[in-house]
N, C-alpha and C positions, 0 to 999 in steps of 0.2 A: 552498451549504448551511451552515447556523450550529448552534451545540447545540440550541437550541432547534427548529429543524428537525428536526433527526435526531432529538429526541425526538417531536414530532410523528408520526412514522411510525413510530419505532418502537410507539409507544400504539395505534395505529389496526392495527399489523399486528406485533403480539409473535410471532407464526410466527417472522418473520426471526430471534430468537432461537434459539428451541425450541418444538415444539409442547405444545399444553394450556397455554398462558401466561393467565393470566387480571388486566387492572391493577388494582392495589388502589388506587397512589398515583402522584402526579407532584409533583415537588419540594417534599416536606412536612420536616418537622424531626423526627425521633426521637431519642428520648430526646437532644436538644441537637444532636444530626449532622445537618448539609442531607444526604436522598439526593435523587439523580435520580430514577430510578424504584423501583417497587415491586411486584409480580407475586405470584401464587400461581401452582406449579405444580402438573402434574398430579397430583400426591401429596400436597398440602394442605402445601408447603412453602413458607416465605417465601422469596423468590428479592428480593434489594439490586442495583439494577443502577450500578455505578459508570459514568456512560462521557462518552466523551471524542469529540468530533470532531476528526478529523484522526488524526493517527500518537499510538499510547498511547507515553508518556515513563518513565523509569525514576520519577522523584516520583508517578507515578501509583500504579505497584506500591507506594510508599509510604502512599498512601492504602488502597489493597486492604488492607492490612495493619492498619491502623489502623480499617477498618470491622469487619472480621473479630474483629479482639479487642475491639470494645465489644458487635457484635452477638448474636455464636455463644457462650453460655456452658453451663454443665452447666444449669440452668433452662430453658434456648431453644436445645436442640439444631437443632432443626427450620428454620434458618435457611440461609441461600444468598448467598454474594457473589461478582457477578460484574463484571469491567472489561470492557465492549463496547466498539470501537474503529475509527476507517473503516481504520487499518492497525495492527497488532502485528507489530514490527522481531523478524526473527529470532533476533536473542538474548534479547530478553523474553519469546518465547515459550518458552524454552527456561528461563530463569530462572522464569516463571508456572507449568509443568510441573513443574520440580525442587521448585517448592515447595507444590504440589497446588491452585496456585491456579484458578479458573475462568474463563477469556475466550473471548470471542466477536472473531472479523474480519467488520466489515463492510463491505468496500468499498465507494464511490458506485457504481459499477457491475453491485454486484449489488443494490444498492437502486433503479437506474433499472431494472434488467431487474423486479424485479419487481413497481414499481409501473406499468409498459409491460406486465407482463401482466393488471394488479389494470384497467388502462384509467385509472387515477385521475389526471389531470389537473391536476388543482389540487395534489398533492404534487408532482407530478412539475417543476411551475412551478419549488421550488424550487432545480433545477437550471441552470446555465448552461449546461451544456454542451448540455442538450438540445434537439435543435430541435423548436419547434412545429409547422413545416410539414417532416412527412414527407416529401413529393414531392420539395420545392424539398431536402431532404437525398439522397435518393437524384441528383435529377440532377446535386447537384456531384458526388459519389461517383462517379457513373459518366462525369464530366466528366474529374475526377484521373484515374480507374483508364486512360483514355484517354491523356491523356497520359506518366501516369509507363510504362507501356508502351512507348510509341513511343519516351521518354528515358531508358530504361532503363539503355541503357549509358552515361548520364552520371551516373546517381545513385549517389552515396556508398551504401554499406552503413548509415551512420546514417540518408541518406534513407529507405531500406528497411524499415527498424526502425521509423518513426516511422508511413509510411503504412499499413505491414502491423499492426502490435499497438497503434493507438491505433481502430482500430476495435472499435464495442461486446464482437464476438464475442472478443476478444482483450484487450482492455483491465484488470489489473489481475487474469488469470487465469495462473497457475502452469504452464512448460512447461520438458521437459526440451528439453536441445540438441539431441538428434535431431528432437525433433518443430519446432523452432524453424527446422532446417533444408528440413524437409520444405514449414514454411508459405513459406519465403523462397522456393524454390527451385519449388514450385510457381507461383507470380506471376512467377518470372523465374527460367525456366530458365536462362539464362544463367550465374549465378552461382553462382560455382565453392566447393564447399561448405568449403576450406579459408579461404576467406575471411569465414565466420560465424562470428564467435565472441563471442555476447553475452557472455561473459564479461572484456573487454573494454570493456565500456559499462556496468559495474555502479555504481553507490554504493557500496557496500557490502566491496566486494573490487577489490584494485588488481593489474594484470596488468604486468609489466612489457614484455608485448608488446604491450600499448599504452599506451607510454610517448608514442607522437605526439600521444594522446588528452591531454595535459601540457602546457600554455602557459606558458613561462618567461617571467618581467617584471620587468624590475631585477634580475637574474642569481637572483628565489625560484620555485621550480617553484608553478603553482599547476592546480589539476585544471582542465579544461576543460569548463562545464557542459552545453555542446550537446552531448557526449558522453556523459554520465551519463541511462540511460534503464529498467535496470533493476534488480531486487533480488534477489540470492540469497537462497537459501533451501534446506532442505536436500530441498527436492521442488524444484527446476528455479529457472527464470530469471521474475518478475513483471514484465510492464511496468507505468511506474509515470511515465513521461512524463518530457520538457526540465522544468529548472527547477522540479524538487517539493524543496520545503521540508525535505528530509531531516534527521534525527537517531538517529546513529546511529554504530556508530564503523566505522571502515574497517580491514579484513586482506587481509594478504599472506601468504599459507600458515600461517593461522589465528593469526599473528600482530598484534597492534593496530597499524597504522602511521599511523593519524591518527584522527582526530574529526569525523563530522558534527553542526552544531547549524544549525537553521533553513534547510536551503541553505547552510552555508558550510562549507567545510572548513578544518581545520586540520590540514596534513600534521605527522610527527615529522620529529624534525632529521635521525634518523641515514638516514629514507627522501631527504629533500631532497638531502641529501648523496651518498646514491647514484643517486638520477635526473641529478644536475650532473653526473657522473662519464659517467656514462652516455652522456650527450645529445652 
């Protein structure tokens, strides 16, 4: 899905917002400003939709800012700016808060669920992940659930993570660690709850008890990205898949100790330092 996608649905089903949304505009020029969208809400307010596909970025809040002081004056109270986003990184949401600003999250999977309830097809196309043929999706599903069953006790913990919360009902939804236990441990009794500890597989937060989660290379530690699968937050643990294009920065008991931009990290020295020590 591309911006212009995501603004496609969102036009055709401004609910996803807020309800009483009604469109006025789709990429017009005011007063000199490109916006994206442009909505009246239920109270005869102009509501600015700033958004962004993919992960909102800190330049973005730059823009928030910069819409906000040409739009909202003592003349045009009556105005509304919002940054919509398929994710808001938990310290932007917290910086967006602190400064009264207005955003929405909207994940792709709660835009397939609800264009999978709307029946609409032709949006839903433009997803890949989705499959057209229902059927032929249930029966690998019930293909895998077969055998990661029977191979239970050879799959890693990360296998675990990846077959359990990349499923619709799971996929880029907020859980605390007991519940996270509860989903694991249900599919495979087996596994021993001290051995769940998504916090361990985060982006976002670096554990040093999983430090094996660390591939050293030419003696620089560098994160291991088949590890990296979810995102804190301060409601529980989001899956968020292998290999997402992260940015963001990385803490160690709310300490900064590296950088995500795009998928890559960039640890600090004095962490590298102490992972080699370590290892």
């Amino acid at each position: 899905m591309n911006e212009k996608e995501f603004e496609d649905i969102l036009c055709k089903y401004p609910g996803l917002i807020e309800d009483g949304l009604s469109l006025t505009g789709r990429q017009v020029n005011v007063k000199g400003k490109h916006v994206d969208l442009i909505f009246q809400d239920r109270y005869g307010q102009t509501l600015i939709i700033e958004l962004k596909q993919g992960a909102v970025k800190r330049e973005h809040i730059a823009q928030l800012l910069d819409y906000e002081g040409y739009f909202v004056s003592l003349d045009n109270p009556l105005v509304r700016v919002m940054l919509v986003g398929n994710r808001v990184p938990p310290n932007l949401k917290k910086a967006l808060d602190h400064h009264g600003f207005e955003w929405k999250e909207l994940p792709e999977s709660t835009l397939i669920t609800a264009l999978q309830n709307e029946k609409d097809s032709q949006l839903l196309s433009y997803f890949d992940k989705f499959d057209k043929n229902p059927k032929a999706e249930e029966k690998r599903v019930a293909t895998i659930s077969n055998i990661s069953k029977e191979r239970s006790e050879i799959m890693t913990m990360i296998d675990k993570y990846i077959y359990l919360f990349s499923k619709p009902e799971h996929f880029e939804k907020e859980y605390s660690t007991h519940d996270i236990v509860k989903i694991i441990q249900k599919e495979f009794p087996e596994t021993k709850k001290g051995t769940i500890l998504p916090s361990d597989c985060c982006y976002n937060i670096f554990n040093f008890g999983g430090i094996s989660f660390v591939k050293i290379k030419n003696g620089i530690p560098n994160i291991d990205m088949r590890s990296r699968l979810f995102e804190k937050s301060d409601l529980g643990y989001k899956f968020i898949g292998q290999n997402y294009p992260y940015t963001c920065e990385l803490y160690w008991k709310g300490e900064i100790c590296g950088i995500w931009k795009d998928g890559e990290c960039k640890l600090h020295e004095w962490l590298i330092e102490a992972i080699i020590t370590r290892s």
